[in-house]
N, C-alpha and C positions, 0 to 999 in steps of 0.2 A: 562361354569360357569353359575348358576342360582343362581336370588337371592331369598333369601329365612326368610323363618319367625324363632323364635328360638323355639317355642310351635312346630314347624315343624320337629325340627332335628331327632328327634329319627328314622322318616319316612325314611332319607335322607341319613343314616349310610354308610361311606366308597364312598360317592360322596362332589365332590368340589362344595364349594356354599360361596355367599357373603351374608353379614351381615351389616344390617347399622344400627346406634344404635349411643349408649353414652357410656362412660367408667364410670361403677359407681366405682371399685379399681382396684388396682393393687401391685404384690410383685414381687421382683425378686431373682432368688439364682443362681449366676455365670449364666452360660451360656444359662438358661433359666429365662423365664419372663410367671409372668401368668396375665392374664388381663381379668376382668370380665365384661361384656358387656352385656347391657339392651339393647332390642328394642321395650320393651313396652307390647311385649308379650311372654316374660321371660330372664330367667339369662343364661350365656353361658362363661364358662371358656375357654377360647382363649389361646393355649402354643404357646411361642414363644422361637423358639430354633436356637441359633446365628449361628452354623456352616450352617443352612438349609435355612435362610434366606437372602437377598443379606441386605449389609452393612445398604441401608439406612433404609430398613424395620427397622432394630434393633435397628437406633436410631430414630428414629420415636415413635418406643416403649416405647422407654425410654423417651423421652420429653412430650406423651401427658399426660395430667392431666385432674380429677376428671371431670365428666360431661364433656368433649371437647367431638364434635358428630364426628364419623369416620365411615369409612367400614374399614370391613375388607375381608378376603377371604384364604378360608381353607378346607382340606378336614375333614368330619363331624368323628369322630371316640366314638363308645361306653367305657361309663364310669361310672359306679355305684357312684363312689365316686364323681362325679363332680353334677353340680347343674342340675338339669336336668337328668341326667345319661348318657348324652354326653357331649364332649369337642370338642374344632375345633382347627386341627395341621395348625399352620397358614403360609401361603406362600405369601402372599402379607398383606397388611394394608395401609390406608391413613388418614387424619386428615381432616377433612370438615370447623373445627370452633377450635381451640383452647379458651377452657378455663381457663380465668383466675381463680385466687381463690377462690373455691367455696364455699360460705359462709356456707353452712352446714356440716360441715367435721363429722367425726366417734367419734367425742370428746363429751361428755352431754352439748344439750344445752334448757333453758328457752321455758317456751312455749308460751311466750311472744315473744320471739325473731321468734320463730316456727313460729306463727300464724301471722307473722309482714312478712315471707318468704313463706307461703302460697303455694305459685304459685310454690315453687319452692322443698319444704317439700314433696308435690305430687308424685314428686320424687323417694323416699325412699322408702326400700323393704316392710316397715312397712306401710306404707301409701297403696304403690301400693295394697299392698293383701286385705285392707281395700276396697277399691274402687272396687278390684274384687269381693268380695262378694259383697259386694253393688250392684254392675250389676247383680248378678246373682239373688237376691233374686228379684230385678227389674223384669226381664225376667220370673221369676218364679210365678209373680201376675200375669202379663199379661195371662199367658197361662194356671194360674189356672181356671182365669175367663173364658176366651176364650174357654175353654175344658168344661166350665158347661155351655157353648151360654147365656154367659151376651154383654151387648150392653157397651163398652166403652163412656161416654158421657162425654164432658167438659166443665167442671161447669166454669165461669165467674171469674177472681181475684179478678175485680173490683165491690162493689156491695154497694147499697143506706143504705143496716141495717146489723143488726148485728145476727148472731147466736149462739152462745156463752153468749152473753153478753156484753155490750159497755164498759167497764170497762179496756180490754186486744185488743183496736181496733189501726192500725195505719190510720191516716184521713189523708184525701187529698183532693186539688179543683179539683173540675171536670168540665170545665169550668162556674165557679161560682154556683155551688150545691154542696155537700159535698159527697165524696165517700168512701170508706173503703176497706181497701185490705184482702182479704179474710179470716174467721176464718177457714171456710169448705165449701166445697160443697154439704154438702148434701142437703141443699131444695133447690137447684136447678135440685139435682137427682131425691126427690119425683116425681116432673112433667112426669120426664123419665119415672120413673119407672110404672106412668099410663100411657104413651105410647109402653113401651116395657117390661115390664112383670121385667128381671134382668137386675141390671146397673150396673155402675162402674165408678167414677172418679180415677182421679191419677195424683194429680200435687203438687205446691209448696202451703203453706198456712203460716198465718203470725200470731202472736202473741203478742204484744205486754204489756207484763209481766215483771217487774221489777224485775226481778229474776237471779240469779249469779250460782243457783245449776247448778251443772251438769247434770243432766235432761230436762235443757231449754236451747231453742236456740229460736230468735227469727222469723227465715223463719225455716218451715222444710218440708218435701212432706208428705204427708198424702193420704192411700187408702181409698174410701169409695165404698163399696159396698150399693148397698139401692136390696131390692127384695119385690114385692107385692105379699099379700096373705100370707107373710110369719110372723109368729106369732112366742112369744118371745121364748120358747123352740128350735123353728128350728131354729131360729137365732144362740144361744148358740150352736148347733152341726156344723152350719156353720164356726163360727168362730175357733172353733175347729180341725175342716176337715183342714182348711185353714192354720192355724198358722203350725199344725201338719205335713201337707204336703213337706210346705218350710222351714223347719227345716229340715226335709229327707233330702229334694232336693242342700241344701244348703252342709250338711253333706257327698252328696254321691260325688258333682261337684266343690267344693272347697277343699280336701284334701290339698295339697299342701299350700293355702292361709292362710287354721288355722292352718298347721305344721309351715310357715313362723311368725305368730302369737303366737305361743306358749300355743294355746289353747287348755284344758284339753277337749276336745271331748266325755271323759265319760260323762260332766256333762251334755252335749246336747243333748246324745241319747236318757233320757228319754220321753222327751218333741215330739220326733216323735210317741209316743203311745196314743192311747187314749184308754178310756175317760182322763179327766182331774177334776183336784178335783173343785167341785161346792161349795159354801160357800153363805148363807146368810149373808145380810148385817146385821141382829141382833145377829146369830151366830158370826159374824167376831169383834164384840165389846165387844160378851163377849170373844172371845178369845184375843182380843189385854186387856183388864181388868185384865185378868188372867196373863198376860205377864208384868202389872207394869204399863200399860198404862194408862195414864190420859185423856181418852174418854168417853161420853157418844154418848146415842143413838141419832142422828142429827147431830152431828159430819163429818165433810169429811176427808180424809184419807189422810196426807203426805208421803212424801218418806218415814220416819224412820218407818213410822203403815203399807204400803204398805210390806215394807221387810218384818215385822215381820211376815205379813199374807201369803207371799211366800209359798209354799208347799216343807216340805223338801226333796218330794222326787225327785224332779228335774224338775216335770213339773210345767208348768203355772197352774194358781189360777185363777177360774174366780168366782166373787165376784159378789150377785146379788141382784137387788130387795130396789135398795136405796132409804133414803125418796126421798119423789119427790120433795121438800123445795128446798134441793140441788141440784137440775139435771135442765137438761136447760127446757124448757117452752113447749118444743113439746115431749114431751116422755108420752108412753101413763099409767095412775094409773094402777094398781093394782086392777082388780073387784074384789079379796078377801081383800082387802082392801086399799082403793084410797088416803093415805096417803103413799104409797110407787110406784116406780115407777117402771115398767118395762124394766130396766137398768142393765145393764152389764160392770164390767172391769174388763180386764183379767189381772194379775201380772204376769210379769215373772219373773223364781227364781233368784238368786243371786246376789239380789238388785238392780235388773235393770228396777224395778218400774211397772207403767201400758205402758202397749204397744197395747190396743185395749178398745176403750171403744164404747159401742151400747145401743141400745133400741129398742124394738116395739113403733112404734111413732103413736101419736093421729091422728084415722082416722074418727072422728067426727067433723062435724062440727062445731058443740055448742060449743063443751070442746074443740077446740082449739083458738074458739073465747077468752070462758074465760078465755083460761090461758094469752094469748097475754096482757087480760088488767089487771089479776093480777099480771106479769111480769112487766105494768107499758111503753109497747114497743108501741109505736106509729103505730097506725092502719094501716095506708094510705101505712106506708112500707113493709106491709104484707099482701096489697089485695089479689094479684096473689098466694100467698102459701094458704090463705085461699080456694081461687077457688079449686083446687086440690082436698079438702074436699064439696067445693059447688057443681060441676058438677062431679058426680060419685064418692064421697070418700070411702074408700076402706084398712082393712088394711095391713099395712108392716112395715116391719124391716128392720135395715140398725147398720152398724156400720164404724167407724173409725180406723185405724192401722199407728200409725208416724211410718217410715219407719228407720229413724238414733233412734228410741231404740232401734227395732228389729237386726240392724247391732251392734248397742253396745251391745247387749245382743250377738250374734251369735260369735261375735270376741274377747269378753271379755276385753271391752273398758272401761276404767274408767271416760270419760267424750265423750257429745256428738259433740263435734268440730271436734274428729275426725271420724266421720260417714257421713260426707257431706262434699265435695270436698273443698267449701267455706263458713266454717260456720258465721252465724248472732249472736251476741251477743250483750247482754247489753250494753258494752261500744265497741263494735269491730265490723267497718263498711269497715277494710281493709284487704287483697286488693280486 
């Protein structure tokens, strides 16, 4: 007898193996009993058939309930129709933990009540498949990067200013000096990236935005790629290469996850092709104008202008060339004309908003003085990102990718709480 994983059975067919896991249901009709069992690394229909089993197996069967964690042990046998396309004839079973009842039963419940059960919502086939794409698109940056010999560098949480803007910061003492928990990393990657040519961070970043849409959370992980020398058109094929990729990837290694999800999979294959439709930000004002819209040119773009500008034909939008009024203080003008800025963000379709946003960033030293003080940002906290530009400045591009759109966009999510294991919200710091 070996024990064994249930992603494993198919290998396993017509051999005895034990199973340890949880009971996520169970039904029974006379003489048999089916019982469906999670171990984390898939579902497994368990027959339990009275005359073949000794007495107490059968009631054993019959007593445990919802989530109680058990083995069991059975020979593996092929099965199209079962979950997996195996089931396990079972000859033995035990009970490890008996659970009592378990507050998320198969009835609708609030997601108040959901998000209040967190730890234990995780759980569910809905969730789990979540999570699994979520790992996979994870794995899938990694080793985009990794396969182009970018340098993984980890940028700092904790840091003295601001990137973004002080307006969206959460503060903290840091033993009596003030600290900020991070908007991004990227100027901490520029440095990298005059040490090592490609970088990459990849971790949690924080927000603090008084906002209830479902597009905000207030932690989320965010990729940032920064690459020197590289200039704003290869940016734009980068970010393209990349989104395009892991959408494949995602499409060819999660079947089963967006079958379990219920997701229309036509709508994602277009988005693995490229190119992808390019849009001027003057372009994209007169078409949100022509649409009803109440914008002018300087304007920034909300969710409800961001959908409208979606591409109907199923890939991502990238939107370019915004004033530079509205873009953070290090993006580099426009030499065709330096009241726009060389900036990017990409839409993805189906309302699921910007999911990448970049720029060729200032690699002058003067112009990035000036902007710091017509941003109004206190010098002293931006010596060292000046240096960058003082000793060898040089330039590059980099952008940012929040990782729970891309998962709500991929699984066809209606809000982002459930694209991270434990999401942050406005009013929601539990559990």
């Amino acid at each position: 007898m070996r024990d064994a994983e249930i992603r494993h059975l198919k290998e396993l067919i017509g051999q005895p193996v034990r199973i340890h896991g949880w009971l996520y249901n169970s039904r029974s009709s006379g003489k048999l009993r089916f019982l469906v069992v999670r171990d984390g690394s898939g579902y497994l229909q368990a027959v339990v058939f009275k005359p073949a089993v000794e007495q107490r197996v059968w009631d054993e069967t019959g007593k445990v309930t919802q989530e109680s964690s058990l083995w069991v042990t059975g020979k593996v046998k092929e099965d199209p129709r079962a979950p997996g396309g195996v089931e396990l004839e079972v000859t033995d079973f035990g009970i490890v933990a008996l659970c009592p009842e378990y507050p998320i039963t198969p009835k609708e419940h609030g997601p108040d009540f959901l998000l209040n059960n967190r730890h234990l919502w995780l759980r569910s086939k809905r969730q789990h498949a979540i999570m699994r794409v979520r790992n996979e698109l994870i794995f899938g940056i990694r080793d985009f990067f990794y396969r182009r010999d970018f340098v993984n560098i980890d940028s700092p949480i904790l840091t003295p200013a601001a990137c973004e803007g002080t307006s969206t910061l959460f503060e903290t003492d840091y033993f009596g000096a003030t600290a900020f928990l991070s908007q991004s990393g990227q100027l901490y990657l520029e440095p990298a990236a005059a040490a090592h040519g490609k970088v990459f961070c990849f971790g949690p970043t924080f927000r603090a935005e008084k906002s209830k849409t479902r597009r905000h959370l207030m932690e989320f992980w965010m990729v940032e790629p920064e690459v020197a020398w590289m200039r704003f058109r290869e940016l734009l094929d980068l970010a393209e290469e990349f989104v395009s990729s892991l959408v494949a990837r995602v499409l060819d290694r999660c079947k089963l996850e967006l079958e379990w999800l219920e997701r229309d999979v036509a709508k994602l294959e277009p988005a693995t092709q490229r190119p992808y439709p390019r849009l001027d930000y003057g372009d994209a004002i007169v078409k949100l104008q022509a649409k009803g819209y109440a914008v002018t040119f300087g304007d920034d773009f909300g969710g409800d202008e961001e959908t409208a500008l979606s591409d109907e034909t199923g890939k991502p939008t990238m939107i370019t060339r915004y004033p530079a009024a509205i873009k953070a203080f290090y993006m580099e003008p426009d030499a065709a004309d330096p009241t726009r800025a060389l900036a990017v963000d990409m839409i993805a379709p189906e309302g699921y908003g910007e999911i990448i946003g970049g720029s060729e960033r200032i690699g002058s030293y003067e112009k990035l003085e000036q902007r710091i003080r017509e941003h109004g940002l206190p010098r002293e906290a931006f010596e060292w990102y000046l240096d960058v530009r003082r000793y060898g400045g040089f330039p590059h591009s980099g952008f940012g990718m929040g990782i729970e759109r891309v998962v709500s966009w991929l699984c066809g999510l209606q809000h982002l709480r459930e694209a991270i294991p434990y999401p942050r919200m406005l009013n929601r710091l539990y559990p």
